[in-house]
Structure formats: C-alpha cells, structure tokens
Phi, psi and omega in degrees: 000118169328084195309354168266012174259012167212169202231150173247310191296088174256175151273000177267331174299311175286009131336275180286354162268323177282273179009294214254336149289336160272342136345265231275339176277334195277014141258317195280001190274339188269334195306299201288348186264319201296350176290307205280321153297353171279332201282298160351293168317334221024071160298325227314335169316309201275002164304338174264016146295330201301283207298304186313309163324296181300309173277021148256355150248035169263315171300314189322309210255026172288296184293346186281296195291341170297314174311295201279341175283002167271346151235338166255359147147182174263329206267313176323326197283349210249313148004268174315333189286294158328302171283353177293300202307350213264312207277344164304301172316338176274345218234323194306313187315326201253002174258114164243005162292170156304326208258299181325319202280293177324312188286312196273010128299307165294342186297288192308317162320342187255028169292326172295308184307320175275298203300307200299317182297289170295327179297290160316344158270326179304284192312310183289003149321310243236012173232189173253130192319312171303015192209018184311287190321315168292319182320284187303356175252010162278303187329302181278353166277344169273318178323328197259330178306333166318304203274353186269304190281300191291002180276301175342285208309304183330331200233035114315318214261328169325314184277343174257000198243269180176163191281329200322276174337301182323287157334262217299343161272355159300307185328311183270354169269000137318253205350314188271338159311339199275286172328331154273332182264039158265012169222040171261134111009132138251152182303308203283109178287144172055037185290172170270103175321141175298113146312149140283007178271335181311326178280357177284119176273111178261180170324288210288010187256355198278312204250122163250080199329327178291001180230012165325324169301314172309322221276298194298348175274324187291335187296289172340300202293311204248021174287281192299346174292335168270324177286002179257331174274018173260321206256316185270332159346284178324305199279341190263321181296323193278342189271328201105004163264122196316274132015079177289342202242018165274352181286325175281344190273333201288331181291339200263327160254048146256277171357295215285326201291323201262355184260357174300327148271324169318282213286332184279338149294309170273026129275359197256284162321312186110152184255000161285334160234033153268341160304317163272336162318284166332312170306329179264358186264338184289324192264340192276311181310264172359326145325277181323310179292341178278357200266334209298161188219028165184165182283357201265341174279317171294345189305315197271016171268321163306307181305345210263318183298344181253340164287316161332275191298334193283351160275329193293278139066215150307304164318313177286333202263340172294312238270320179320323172295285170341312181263359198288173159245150187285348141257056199216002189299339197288310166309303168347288173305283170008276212290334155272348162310304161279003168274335150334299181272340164280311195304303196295328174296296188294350164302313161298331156296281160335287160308320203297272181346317228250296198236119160274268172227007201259086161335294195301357211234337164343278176317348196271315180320340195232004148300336189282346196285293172312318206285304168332320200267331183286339184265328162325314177300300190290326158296320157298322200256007180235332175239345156312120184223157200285321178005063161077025154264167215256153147256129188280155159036040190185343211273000000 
C-alpha cells in the first residue's frame, strides 16, 4: 500500500484529536496544584496517592473498558471517559476532606481507563497500517499539546482566581470534549447494544498476551512519569521556577516538535529502534533532573525528557497495534494501558515512599528512575526476541 493511497487528515481524524487535547488538558490542568491542596488539607503524608490512586482504577477499569470498545462501539467508550472528568470537576469543591479528596482520585481515574483506550483504537480504524506510526504521533501531539497548556492554564487561573474555579474549568473542558465526539462516526462494524454481560471479565479478557513485550516497555518506562507528577511541582519551586506547571509545558512542546516525526520514522525503521533510541535520550533527561542546581537546568532536562516520550510514545502504541490481532485491538490498547497505569502508580509510590516534605531526597528518586529505564533497555536490546512478533515496515 501506496503511503498516499488513503488520507489520514480526515474530520473524523480531526475530531478525535481536539477531543483528545481537551481531555487531556482537562485532568492534566489539575496535576500541579493538587499537592500543595492536599498538604492544606493536611494530607501532606498522602502525596504520592494523588497519582497513585488515580492509576488504580484507571488500570482496573482497563479490561472493562477494551471489552467494551470491541463491542459496543469507541465513541460511548471514549464518551464515559469524558464525563467522569466533567462530573469530577464538580465534586472536588464539595469532598473537602483528605479521605472525600483521596475516593474522588480513584473515581477520577477511570476517565484515563476509558477514553485513551477507545480513542486508540478508533484513530488505528480510520488509517492504514502502514501509516499507524504517523497517526499516533499526530493524535499525540494534540494529546500532548493537552498536557502542555493545562498545567500552565491550571496554576494561572489558581493564582489569579481560586482552586475551586480551577475544578470547574476542568469541568467544562470534559464537557466540550464530550460535545464532540457527539458528533463522530462510529468505526466498529457489527457493534452491540450494551449488556450487562459485557462487564463480565473472564481470565482471557484481562491480558492480551500478544503485546507484552510493548506493555514491559510502557511499564519501565512510565515509572518515572509517575515520580515527575508527584514531585517535580516541589522540585521546580525549590530550583525557583515561578510556575509549577512550567516543567510540563516545556517538556511537553519538546514532546510536540519530535513527535511530528517519530511515527512516521518507526513506520519507516522498525519500532524498536526509536524505541531505544527514546531510552537512552529518557535516562540521560532522567539524570538531569536529579542532577539540576538551578530552573534554566532543569529546563534542559525537561526538554531532553520531552523528546524521549514524544520518540516513545507514538512508537510504543504503533508497535502494540502492530503485535495486537485485529479484532482485539481494543484489549490490546488495554493491556498497555494497565502496565502504563502500573508503571505510573509505582512510580508515584516510589517518590511518595522516598519524599515527604525532605527536599534533598529527590534527587536519589529520580537515580532510581534512571536506573529503571537502563532495565527497560537491557530487556529490548538483550532479552526481547521477535519470534513472530511483527515489526511493521521496518522489520
């Protein structure tokens, strides 16, 4: 297939991309403020729950949410995900305790558990396998464009308003997510009406076995992505940057510039090897931040961490589609999605466990980070073997 024998730039691509930047701002807007309100509360113990919480029911409701976007359809899947964030933004105001705050982290998880899962299944609908790679690194640059303007917005509208406001404009920006993809195409040939036999999870629904090698790479990987939404607020204030939520935008549009290219270079290569590439560019960012003495260092740490996911990325999510069987992508996705959602809970675990309120301790969280992503490597490049798993366009 001709890469010009099917258009990718559709309205239904483009759809689901503006979808998925107000998604993804309308959670990630909250990420940099929730500490310093958790410590208020006097939580402070309980920072490394903010993530951690949240990615145990986002992975739970991984296999729920794969079931269902293989049947009854992507956009209802991508849907629920949007609205837990819409009905979340309301409830943060009125649970205002530690323990009201914490059950309203796990609720909100499973806005991650759904949309991302169906959203990824959708976008490899609506393209051709030879061109997976570019898709998910257009897709992910609005996703990511997401994680870069809401921490910014987040902690603007906090310093000039209040967090409260901050809620309710997460809220509306679910909302208007919603509203569009109330007007998508659905993908899925022969979908179902929903059951309630659709939530029965057996064994074989949980794990889609064929893309494990992809899964152990997002878990390694996404370790440190839990210790930086635990941590780096703390750690960007104490270096001096005004801004909490400026360490994500710089990382996040260095992300943006390099993924415009990745997918489309590991459909070109094979995706395993911008995959290692990203690693070895992950562990040296990973370095940096434990290394930095001033904000103009971490900055460039950020950046060398946003060229990292945004090679990563797109690549791990082609090559998952890529080892997946086609009518299974929706598990498929799943099933990295909770070694995702495990990588990040322990990550978050792991900074939490590590840093309390002792500054100085950062830095050792995020040698152990590094140290992790060097295991990531040594498993791609020594025990991973292809025995008939595929490499697209590169193999």
């Amino acid at each position: 297939m001709e890469e010009g024998s099917h258009k990718i730039y559709t309205l239904q691509f483009g759809l689901v991309c503006l979808s998925s930047f107000l998604f993804s701002a309308s959670f990630n807007m909250l990420i940099p403020e929730l500490p310093a309100y958790l410590t208020k509360m006097g939580g402070a113990e309980y920072k490394g729950l903010i993530i951690a919480l949240f990615t145990v029911t986002a992975g739970i409701s991984r296999p729920f949410s794969g079931k269902l976007t293989d049947t009854i359809g992507r956009v209802p899947v991508m849907a629920v995900g949007s609205m837990v964030c819409f009905f979340c933004g309301f409830l943060y105001p009125v649970l205002t305790t530690v323990t009201g705050f914490l059950l309203l982290r796990l609720i909100h998880g499973f806005s991650t558990g759904f949309k991302p899962t169906a959203t990824s299944a959708y976008v490899a609908d609506l393209v051709p396998a030879d061109r997976w790679g570019e898709a998910m690194g257009v897709h992910g640059v609005c996703f990511s464009a997401g994680m870069a303007i809401g921490p910014a917005i987040g902690s603007a509208i906090t310093s000039h308003f209040s967090i409260n406001m901050l809620f309710y404009c997460s809220s509306l920006f679910a909302l208007l997510s919603i509203v569009i993809l109330a007007n998508m195409k659905e993908t899925l040939g022969n979908k179902q009406r929903f059951k309630a036999s659709h939530l029965k999870i057996s064994k074989g629904d949980i794990i889609e076995g064929q893309v494990i090698p992809a899964a152990l790479i997002v878990l390694f990987s996404y370790i440190s992505y839990g210790a930086i939404l635990t941590v780096i607020a703390d750690w960007s204030r104490h270096l001096g940057t005004g801004n909490k939520g400026l360490f994500f935008m710089v990382f996040t549009l260095a992300s943006l510039l390099i993924r415009f290219v990745a997918g489309k270079v590991s459909d070109r290569y094979g995706r395993t090897l911008i995959i290692k590439i990203s690693l070895v560019i992950l562990f040296f960012s990973l370095l940096g931040i434990a290394l930095a003495n001033s904000s103009w260092i971490l900055m460039c740490a950020s950046v060398l961490y946003g060229f990292a996911s945004g090679m990563l990325s797109p690549s791990v999510s082609a090559w998952t589609i890529d080892l997946s069987k086609p009518g299974f992508r929706g598990k498929a996705v799943a099933t990295m999605y909770i070694f995702m959602e495990i990588g990040i809970g322990l990550g978050a675990l792991l900074a939490g466990s590590i840093y309390i309120t002792d500054i100085s301790t950062i830095p050792t969280i995020f040698y152990c980070c590094a140290g992790i992503t060097v295991v990531a490597l040594v498993y791609l490049q020594f025990v991973y073997r292809r025995s008939g798993a595929r490499e697209a366009q590169g193999a």
